[in-house]
N, CA, C and O of each residue as an XYZ file, in Angstrom:
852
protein
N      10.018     -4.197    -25.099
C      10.123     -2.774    -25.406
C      10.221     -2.002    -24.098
O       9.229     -1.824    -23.391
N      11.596     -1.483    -23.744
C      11.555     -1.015    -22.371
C      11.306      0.758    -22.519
O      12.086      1.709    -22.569
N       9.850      0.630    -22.556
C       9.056      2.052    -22.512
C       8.172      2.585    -21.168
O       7.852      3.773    -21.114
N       7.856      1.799    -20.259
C       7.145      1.718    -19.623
C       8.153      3.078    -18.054
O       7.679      3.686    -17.095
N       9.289      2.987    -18.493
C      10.091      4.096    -17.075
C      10.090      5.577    -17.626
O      10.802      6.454    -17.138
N       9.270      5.768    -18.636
C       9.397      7.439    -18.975
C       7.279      7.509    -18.978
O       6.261      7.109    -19.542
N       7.943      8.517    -17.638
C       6.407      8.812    -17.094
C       5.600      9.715    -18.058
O       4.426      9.562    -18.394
N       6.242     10.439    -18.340
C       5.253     11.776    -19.690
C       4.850     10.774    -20.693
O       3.852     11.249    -21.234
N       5.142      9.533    -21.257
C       4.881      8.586    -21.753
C       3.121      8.139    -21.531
O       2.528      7.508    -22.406
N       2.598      8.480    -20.529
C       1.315      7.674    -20.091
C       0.496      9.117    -20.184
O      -0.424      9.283    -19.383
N       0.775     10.059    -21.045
C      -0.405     11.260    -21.065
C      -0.837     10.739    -22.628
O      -1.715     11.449    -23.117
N      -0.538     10.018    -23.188
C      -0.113      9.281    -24.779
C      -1.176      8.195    -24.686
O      -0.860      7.059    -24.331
N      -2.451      8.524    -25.002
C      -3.436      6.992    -25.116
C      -3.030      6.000    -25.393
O      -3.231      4.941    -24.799
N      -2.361      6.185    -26.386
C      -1.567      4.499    -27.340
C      -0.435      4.419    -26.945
O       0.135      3.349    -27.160
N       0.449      5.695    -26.099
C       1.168      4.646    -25.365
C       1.100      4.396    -23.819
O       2.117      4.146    -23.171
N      -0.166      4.476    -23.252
C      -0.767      3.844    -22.336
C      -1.098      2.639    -22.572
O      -1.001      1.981    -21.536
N      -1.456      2.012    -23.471
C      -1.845      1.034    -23.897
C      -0.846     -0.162    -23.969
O      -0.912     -1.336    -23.604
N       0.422      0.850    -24.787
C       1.067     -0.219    -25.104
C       2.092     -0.716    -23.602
O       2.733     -1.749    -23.411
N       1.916      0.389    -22.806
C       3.130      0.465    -21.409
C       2.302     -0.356    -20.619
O       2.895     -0.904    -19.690
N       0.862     -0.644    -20.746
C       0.078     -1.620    -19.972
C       0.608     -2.886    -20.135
O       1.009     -3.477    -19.133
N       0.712     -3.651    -21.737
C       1.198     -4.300    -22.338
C       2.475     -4.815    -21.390
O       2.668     -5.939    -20.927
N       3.012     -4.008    -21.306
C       4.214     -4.123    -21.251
C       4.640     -4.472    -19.698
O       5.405     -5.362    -19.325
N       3.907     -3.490    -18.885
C       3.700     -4.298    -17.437
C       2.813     -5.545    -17.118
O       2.801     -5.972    -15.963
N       2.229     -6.019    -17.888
C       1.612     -7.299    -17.896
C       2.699     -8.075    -17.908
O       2.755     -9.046    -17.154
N       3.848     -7.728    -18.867
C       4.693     -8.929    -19.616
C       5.700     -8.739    -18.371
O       5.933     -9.746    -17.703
N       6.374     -7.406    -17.973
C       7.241     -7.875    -16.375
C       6.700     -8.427    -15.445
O       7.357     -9.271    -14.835
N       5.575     -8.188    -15.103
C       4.725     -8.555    -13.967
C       4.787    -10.685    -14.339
O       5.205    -11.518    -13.535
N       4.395    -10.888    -15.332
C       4.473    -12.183    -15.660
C       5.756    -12.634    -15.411
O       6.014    -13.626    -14.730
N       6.706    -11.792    -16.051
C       8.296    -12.481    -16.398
C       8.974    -12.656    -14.756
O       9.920    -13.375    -14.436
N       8.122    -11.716    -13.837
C       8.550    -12.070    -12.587
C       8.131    -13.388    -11.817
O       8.871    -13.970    -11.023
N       6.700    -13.830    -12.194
C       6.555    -14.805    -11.442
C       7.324    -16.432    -12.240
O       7.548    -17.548    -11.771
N       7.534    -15.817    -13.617
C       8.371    -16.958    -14.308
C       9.616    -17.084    -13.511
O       9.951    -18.152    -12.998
N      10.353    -15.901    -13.402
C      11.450    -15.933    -12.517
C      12.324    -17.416    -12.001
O      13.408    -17.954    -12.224
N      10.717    -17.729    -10.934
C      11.363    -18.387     -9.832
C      11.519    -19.810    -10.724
O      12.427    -20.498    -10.256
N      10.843    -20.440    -11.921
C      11.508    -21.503    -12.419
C      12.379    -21.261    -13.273
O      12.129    -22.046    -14.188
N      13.305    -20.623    -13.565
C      14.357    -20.107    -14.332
C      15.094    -21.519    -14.215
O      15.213    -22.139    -13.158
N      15.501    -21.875    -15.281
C      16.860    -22.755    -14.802
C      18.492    -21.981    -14.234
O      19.494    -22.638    -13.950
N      18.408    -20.823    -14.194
C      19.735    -19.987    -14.468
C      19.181    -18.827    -12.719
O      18.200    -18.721    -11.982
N      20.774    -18.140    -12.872
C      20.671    -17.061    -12.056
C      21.335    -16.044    -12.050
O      22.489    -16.251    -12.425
N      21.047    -14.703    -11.705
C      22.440    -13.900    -12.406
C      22.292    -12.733    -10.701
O      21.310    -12.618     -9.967
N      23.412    -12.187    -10.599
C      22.954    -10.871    -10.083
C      23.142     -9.741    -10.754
O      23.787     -9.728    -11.803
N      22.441     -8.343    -10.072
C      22.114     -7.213    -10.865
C      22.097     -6.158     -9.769
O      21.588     -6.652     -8.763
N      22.493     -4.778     -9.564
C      21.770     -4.123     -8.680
C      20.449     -3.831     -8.588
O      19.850     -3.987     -9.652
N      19.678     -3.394     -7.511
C      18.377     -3.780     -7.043
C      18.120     -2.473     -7.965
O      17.003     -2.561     -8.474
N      18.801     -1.285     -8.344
C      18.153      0.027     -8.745
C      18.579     -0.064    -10.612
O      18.264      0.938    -11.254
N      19.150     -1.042    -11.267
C      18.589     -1.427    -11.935
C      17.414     -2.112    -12.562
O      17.329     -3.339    -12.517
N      16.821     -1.630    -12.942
C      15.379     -1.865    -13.678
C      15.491     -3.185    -14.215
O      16.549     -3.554    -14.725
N      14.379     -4.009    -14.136
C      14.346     -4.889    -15.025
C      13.074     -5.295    -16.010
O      11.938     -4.893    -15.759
N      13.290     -5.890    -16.827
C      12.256     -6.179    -17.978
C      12.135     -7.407    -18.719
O      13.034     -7.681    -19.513
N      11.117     -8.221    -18.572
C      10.533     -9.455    -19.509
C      10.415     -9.024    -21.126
O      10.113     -7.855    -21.369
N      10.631     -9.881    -22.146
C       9.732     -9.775    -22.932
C       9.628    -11.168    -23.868
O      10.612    -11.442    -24.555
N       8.720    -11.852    -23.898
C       8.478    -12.745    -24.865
C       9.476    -12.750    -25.995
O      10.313    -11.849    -25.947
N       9.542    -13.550    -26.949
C       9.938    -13.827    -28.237
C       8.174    -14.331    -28.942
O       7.296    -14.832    -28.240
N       8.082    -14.133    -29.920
C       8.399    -13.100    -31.058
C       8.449    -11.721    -30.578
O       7.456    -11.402    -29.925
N       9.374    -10.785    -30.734
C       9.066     -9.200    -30.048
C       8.534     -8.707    -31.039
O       8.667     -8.858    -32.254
N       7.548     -7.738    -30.014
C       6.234     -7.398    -30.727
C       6.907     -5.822    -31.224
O       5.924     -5.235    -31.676
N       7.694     -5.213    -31.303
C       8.671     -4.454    -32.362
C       9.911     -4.551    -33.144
O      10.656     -3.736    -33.686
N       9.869     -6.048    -32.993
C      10.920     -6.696    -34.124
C      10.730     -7.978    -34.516
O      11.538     -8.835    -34.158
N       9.504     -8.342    -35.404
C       9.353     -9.968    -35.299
C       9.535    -10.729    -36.544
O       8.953    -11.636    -37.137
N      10.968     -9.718    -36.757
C      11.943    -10.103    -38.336
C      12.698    -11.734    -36.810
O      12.721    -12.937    -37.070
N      13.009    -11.295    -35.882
C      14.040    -12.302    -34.877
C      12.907    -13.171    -34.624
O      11.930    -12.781    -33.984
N      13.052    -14.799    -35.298
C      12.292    -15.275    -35.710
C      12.616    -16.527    -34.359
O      12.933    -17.673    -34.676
N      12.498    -16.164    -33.059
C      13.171    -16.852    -32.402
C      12.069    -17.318    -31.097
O      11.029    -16.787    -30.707
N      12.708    -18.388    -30.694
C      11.528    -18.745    -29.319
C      12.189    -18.533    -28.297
O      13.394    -18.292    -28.360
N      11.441    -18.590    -27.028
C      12.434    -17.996    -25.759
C      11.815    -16.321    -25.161
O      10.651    -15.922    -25.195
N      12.701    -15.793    -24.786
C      12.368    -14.201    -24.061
C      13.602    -13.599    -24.204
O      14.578    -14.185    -24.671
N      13.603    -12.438    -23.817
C      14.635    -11.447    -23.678
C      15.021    -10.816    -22.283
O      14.051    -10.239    -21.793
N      15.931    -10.770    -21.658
C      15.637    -10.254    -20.173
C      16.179     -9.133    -19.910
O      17.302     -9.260    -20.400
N      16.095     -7.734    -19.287
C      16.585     -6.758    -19.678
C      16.930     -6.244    -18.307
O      16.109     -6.590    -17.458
N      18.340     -5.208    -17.684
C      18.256     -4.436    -16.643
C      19.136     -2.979    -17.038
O      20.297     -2.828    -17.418
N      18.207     -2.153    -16.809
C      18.419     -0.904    -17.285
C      19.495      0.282    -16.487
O      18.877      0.625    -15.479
N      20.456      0.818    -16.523
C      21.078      1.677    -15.444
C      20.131      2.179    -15.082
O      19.099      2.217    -15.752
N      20.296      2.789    -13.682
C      19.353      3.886    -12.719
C      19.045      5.261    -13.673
O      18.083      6.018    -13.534
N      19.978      5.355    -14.538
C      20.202      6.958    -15.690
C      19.810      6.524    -16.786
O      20.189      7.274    -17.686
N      19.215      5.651    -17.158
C      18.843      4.984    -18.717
C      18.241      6.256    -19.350
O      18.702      6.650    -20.421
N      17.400      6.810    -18.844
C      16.378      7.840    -19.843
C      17.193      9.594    -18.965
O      16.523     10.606    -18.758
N      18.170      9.497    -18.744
C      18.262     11.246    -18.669
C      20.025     11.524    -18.518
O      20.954     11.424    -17.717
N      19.699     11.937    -19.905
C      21.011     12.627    -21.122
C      22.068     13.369    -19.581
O      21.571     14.258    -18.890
N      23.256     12.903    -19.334
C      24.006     13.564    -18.863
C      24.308     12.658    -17.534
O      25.038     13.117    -16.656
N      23.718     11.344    -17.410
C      23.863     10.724    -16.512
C      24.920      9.727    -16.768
O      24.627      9.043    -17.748
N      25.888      9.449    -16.305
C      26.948      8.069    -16.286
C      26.332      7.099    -16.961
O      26.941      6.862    -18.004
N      24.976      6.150    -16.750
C      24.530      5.688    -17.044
C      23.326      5.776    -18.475
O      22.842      4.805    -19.056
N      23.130      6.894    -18.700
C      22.485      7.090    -19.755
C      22.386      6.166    -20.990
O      23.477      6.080    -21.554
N      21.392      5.440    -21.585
C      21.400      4.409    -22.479
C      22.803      3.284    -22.187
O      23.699      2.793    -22.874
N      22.560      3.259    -21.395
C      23.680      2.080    -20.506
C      22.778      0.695    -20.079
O      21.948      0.940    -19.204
N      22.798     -0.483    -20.472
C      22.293     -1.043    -19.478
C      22.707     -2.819    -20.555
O      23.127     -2.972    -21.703
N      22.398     -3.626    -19.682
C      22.118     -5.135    -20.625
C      21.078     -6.160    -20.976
O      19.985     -5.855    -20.498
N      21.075     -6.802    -21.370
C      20.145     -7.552    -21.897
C      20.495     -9.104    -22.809
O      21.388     -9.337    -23.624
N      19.626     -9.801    -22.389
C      20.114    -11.360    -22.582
C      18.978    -11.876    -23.024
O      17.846    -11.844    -22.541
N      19.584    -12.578    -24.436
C      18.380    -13.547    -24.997
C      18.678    -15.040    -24.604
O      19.725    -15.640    -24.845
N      17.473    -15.577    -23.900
C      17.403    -16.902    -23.485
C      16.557    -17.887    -24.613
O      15.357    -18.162    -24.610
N      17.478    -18.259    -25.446
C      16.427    -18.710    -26.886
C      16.176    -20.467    -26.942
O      16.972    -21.346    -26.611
N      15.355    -20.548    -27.259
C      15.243    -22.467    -27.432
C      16.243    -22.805    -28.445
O      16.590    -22.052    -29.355
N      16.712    -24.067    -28.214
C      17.397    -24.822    -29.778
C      18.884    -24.087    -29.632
O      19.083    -22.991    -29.108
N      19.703    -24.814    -30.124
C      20.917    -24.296    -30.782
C      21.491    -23.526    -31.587
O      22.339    -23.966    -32.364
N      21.210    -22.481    -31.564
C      20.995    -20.936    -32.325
C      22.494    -20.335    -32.266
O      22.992    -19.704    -31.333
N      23.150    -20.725    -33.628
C      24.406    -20.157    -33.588
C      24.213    -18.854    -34.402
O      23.325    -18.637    -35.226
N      25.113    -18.109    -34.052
C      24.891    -16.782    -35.127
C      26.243    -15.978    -34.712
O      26.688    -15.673    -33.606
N      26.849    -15.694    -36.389
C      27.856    -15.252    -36.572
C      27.464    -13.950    -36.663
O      26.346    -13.487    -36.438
N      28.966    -13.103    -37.184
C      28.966    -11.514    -37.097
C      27.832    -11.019    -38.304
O      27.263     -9.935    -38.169
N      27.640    -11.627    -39.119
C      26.824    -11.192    -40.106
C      25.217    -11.115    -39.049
O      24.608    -10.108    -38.688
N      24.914    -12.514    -38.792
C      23.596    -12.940    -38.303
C      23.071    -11.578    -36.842
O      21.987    -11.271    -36.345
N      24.291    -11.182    -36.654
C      24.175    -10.725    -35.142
C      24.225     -9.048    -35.773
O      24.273     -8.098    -34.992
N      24.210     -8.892    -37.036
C      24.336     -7.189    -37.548
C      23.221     -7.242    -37.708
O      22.580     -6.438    -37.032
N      22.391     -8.201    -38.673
C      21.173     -7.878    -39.339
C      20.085     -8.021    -38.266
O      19.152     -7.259    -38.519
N      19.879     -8.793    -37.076
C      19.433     -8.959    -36.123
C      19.328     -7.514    -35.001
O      18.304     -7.047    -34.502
N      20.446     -7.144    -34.869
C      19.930     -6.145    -34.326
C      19.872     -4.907    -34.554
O      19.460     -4.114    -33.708
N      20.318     -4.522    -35.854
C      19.797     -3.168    -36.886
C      18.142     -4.105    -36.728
O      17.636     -3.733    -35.670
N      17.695     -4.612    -37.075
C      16.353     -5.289    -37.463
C      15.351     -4.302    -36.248
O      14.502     -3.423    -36.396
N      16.340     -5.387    -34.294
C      15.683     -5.055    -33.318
C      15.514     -3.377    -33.393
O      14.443     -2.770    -33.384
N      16.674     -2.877    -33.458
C      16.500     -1.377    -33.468
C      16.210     -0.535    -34.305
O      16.106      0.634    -33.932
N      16.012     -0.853    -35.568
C      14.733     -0.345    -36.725
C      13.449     -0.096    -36.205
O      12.645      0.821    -36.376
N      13.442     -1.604    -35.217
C      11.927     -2.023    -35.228
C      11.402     -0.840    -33.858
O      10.306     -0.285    -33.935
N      12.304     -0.600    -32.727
C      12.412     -0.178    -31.718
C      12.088      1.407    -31.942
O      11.172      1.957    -31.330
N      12.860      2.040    -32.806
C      12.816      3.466    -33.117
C      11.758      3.546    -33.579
O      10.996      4.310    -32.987
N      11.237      2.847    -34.771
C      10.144      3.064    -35.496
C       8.531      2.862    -34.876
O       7.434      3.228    -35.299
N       8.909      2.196    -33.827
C       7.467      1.927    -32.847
C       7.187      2.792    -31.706
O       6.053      3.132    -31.368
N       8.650      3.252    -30.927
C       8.309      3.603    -29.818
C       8.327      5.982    -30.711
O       7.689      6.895    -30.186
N       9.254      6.141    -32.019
C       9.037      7.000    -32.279
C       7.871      7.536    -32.915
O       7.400      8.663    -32.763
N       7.321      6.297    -33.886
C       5.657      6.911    -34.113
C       4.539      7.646    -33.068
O       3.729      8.524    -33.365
N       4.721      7.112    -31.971
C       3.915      7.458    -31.043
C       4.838      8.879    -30.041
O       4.338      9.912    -29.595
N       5.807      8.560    -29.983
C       6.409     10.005    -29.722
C       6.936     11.247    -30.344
O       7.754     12.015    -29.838
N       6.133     11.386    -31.975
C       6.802     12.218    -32.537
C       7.923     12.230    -33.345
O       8.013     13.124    -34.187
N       8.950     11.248    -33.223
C      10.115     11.349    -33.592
C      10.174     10.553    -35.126
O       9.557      9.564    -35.524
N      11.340     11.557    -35.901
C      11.046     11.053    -37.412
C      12.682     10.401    -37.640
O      13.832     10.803    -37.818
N      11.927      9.152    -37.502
C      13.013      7.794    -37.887
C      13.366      7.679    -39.329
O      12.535      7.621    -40.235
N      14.762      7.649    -39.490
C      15.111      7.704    -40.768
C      15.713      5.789    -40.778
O      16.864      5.610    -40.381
N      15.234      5.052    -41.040
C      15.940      3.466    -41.050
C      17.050      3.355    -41.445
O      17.804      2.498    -40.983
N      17.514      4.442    -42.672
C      18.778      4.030    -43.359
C      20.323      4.932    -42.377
O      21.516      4.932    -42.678
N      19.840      5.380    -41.575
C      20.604      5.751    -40.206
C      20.955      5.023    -39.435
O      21.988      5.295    -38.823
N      20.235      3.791    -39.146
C      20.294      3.123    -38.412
C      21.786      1.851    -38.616
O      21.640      1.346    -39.729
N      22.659      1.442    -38.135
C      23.661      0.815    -38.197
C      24.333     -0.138    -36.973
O      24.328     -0.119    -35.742
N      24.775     -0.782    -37.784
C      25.470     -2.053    -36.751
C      26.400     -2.604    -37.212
O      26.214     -3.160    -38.294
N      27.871     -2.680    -36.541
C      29.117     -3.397    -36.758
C      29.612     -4.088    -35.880
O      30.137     -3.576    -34.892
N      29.547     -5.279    -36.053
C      30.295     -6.227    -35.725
C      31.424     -6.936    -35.736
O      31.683     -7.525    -36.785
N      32.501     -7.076    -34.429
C      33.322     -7.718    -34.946
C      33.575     -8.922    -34.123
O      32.990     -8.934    -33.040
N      34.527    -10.209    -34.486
C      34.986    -11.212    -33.947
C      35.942    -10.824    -32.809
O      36.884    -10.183    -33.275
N      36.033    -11.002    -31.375
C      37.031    -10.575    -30.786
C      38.217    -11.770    -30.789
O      37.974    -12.856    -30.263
N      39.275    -11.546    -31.301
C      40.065    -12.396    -31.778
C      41.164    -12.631    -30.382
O      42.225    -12.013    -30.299
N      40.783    -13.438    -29.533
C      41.800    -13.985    -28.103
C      41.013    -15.393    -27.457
O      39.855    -15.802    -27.373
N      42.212    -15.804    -27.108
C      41.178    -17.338    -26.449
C      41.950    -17.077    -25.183
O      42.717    -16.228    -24.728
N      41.241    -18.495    -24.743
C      41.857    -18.720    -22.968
C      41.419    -17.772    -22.238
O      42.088    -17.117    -21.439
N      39.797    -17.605    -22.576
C      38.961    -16.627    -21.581
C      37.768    -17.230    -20.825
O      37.338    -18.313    -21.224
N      37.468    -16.918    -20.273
C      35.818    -17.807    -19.295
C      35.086    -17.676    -20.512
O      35.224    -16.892    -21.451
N      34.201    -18.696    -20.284
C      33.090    -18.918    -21.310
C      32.254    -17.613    -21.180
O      31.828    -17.327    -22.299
N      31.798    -16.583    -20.108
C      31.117    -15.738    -20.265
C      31.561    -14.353    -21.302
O      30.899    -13.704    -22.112
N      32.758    -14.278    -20.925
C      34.035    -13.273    -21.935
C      33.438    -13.080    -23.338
O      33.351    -13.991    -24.161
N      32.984    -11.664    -23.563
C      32.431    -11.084    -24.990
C      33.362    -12.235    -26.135
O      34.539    -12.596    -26.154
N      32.310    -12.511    -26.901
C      33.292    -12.903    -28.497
C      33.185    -12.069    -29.142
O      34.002    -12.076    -30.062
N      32.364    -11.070    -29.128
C      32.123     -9.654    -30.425
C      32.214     -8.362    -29.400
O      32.433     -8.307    -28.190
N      31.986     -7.467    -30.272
C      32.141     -6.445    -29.994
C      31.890     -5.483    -31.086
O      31.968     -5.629    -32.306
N      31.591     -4.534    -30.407
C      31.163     -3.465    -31.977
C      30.709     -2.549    -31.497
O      30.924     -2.106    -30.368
N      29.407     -1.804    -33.033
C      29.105     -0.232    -32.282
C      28.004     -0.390    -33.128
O      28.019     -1.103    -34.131
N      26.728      0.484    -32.609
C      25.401      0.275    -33.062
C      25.088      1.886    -33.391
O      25.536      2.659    -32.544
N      24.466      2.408    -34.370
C      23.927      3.483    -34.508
C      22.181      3.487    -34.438
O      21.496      2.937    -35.300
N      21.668      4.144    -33.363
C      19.883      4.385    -33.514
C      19.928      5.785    -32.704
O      20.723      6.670    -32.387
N      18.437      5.388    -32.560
C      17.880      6.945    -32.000
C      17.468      6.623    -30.530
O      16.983      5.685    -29.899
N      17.839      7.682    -30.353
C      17.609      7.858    -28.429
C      15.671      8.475    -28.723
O      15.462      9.673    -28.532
N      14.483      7.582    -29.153
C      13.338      8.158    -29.585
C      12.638      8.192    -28.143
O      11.543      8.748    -28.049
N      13.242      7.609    -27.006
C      12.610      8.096    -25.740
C      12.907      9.609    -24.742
O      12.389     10.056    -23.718
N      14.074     10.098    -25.708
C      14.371     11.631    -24.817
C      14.371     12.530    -25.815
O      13.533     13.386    -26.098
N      15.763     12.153    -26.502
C      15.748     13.209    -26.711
C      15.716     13.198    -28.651
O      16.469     13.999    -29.204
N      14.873     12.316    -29.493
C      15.352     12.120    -30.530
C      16.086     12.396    -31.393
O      15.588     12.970    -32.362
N      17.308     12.157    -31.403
C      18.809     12.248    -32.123
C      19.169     10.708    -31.716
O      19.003      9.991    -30.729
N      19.797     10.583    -33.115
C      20.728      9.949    -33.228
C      22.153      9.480    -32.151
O      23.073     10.281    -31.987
N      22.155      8.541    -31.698
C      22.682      7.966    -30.551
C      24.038      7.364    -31.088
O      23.943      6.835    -32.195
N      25.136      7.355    -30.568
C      26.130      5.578    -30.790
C      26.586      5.369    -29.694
O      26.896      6.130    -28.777
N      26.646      3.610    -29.884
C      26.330      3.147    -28.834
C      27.616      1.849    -28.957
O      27.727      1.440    -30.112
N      28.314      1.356    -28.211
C      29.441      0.556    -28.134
C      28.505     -0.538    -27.421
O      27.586     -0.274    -26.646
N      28.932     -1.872    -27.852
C      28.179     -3.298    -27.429
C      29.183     -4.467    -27.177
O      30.073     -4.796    -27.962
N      29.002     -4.862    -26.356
C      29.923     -6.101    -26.135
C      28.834     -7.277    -26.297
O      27.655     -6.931    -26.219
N      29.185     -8.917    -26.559
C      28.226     -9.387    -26.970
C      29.011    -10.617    -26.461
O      30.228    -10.685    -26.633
N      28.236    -11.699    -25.764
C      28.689    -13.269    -25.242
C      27.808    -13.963    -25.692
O      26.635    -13.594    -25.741
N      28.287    -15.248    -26.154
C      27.149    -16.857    -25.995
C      28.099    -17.766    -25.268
O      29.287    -18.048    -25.112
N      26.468    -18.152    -24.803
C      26.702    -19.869    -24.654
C      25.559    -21.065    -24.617
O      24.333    -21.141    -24.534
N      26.520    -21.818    -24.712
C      25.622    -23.139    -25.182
C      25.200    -23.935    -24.250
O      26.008    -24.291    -23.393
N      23.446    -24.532    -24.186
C      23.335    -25.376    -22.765
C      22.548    -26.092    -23.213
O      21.340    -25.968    -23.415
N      23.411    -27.068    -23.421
C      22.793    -28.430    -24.110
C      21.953    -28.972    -23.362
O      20.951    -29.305    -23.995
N      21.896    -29.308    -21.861
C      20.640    -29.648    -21.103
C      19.683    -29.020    -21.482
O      18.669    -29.473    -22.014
N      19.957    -27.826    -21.214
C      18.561    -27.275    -21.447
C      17.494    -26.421    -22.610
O      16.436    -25.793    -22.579
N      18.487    -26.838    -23.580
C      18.210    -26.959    -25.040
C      18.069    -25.278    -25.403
O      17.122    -24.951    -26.118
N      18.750    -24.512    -25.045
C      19.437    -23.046    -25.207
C      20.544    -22.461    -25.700
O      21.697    -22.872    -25.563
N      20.130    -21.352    -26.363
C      21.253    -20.784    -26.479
C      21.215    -19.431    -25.237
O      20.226    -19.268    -24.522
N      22.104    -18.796    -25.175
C      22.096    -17.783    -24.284
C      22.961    -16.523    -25.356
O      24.051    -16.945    -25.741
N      22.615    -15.112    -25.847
C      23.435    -13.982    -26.271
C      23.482    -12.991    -25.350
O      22.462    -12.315    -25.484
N      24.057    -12.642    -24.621
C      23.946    -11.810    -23.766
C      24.858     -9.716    -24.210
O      26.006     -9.478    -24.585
N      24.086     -9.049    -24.023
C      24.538     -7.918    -24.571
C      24.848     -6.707    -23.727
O      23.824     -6.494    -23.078
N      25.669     -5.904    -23.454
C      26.155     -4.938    -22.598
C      26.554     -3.914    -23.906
O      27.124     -4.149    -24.972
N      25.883     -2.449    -23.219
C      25.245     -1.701    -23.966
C      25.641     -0.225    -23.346
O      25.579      0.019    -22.141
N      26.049      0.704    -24.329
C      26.512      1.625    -23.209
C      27.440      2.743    -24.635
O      28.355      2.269    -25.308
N      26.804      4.544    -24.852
C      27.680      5.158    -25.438
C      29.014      5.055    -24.839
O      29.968      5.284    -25.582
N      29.211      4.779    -23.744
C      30.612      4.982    -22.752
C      31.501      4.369    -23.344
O      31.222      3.352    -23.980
N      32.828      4.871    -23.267
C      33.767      3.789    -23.786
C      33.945      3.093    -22.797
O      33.820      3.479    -21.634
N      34.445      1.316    -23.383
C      35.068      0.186    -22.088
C      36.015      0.457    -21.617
O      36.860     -0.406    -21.855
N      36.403      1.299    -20.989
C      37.371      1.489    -19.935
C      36.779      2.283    -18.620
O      37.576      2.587    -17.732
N      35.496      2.595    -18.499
C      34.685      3.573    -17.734
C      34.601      2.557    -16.781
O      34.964      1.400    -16.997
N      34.083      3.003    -15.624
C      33.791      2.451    -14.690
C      32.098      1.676    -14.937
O      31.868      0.988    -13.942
N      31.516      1.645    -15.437
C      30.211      1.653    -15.540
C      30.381      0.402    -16.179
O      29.776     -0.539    -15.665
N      31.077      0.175    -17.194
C      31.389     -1.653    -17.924
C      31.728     -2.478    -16.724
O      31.415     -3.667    -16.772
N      32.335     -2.011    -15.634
C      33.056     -3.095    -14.723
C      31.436     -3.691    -14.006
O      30.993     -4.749    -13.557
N      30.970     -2.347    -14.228
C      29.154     -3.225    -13.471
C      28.395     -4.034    -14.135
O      27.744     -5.005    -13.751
N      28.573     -3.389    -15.558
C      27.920     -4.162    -16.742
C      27.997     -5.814    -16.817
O      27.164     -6.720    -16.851
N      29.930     -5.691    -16.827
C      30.786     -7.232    -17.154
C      30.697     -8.100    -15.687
O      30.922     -9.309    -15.746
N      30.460     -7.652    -14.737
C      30.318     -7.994    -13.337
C      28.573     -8.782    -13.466
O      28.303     -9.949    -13.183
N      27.564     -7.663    -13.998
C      26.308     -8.751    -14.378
C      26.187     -9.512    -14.829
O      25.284    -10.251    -14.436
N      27.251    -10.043    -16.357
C      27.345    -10.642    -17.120
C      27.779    -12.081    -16.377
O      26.997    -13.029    -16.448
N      28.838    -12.191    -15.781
C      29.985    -12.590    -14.798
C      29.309    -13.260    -14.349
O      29.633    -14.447    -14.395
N      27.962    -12.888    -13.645
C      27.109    -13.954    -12.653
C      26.300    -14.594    -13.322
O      25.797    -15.492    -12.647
N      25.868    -14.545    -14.534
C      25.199    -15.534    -15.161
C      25.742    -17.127    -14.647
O      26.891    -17.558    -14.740
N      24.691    -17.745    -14.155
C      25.167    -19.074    -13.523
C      23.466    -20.414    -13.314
O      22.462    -20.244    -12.622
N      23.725    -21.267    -13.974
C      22.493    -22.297    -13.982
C      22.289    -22.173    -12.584
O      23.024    -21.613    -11.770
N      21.269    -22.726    -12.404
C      20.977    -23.092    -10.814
C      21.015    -24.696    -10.311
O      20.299    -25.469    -10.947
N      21.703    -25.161     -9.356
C      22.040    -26.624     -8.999
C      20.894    -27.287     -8.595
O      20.950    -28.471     -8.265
């Protein structure tokens, strides 16, 4: 739950509590880090974030593994290039295939679960049946294995600024690592349309995803 970078956030008892939580779990996910089997780069002023599997605001994603997250420098303030821009990669155990259906209900689920946790505590009145996700197959081959297979558009709430209703364009990759008994979904996230300059940073993070020798 990447709550912990909006400072007016910690005048909020319970969500002091939960942003403690939550720096426990980066603070951990950093020293996991260094046995990663994998490596990616990111800019340094992107944010980053751990979080376990089961997530503790969506634990319909019935999955083992973590989530790894790096946020644009503008994630939380409306008018920035980067604003609700950023990516995130599930590193899951087992062979976890999931089609366009599996990958709608999954993350309407995550972002049900997301609005409805981080907006209780901020006020904001989450309507669930607002909430939306479309998916599609991107239909081209003869691309690098990292190269989105989906693509689509997500509807939630921006419940960390400014609560309204958000849409949000997603590009979406897997892959398979049979050594190391993983799947990998990796997600790039962003109202911007893909032609902005801001995807070339996104698809450039994505890009370096690479095991370590």
């Amino acid at each position: 739950m990447f709550i912990a970078y909006q400072a007016d956030l910690f005048f909020d008892p319970g969500m002091r509590r939960i942003v403690f939580v939550v720096l426990m779990w980066t603070v951990c996910g950093l020293r996991l880090a260094a046995a990663d089997a994998f490596t990616f780069d990111a800019p340094k002023n992107w944010r980053s974030e751990r979080i376990p599997f089961p997530l503790g605001f969506a634990k319909e994603l019935e999955y083992t593994g973590f989530e790894e997250l790096r946020f644009g420098p503008g994630m939380f303030k409306p008018g920035s290039p980067t604003y609700w821009t950023y990516v995130y990669f599930w590193w899951l155990k087992g062979d976890v295939d999931l089609d366009e259906k599996a990958l709608e209900r999954d993350l309407r689920n995550y972002y049900v679960g997301l609005s409805k946790s981080v907006g209780r505590s901020r006020g904001v009145q989450v309507d669930p049946a607002k909430i939306d996700v479309k998916i599609q197959l991107v239909k081209s081959s003869d691309k690098p294995a990292s190269a989105p297979k989906w693509t689509g558009t997500m509807t939630t709430y921006d419940v960390f600024v400014t609560g309204k209703l958000l849409k949000l364009n997603v590009e979406i990759s897997r892959r398979s690592f049979e050594k190391q008994n993983r799947s990998w979904y990796f997600f790039s996230v962003s109202p911007l349309s893909g032609d902005k300059p801001e995807w070339s940073q996104m698809r450039k993070i994505r890009n370096s995803f690479r095991l370590k020798e």
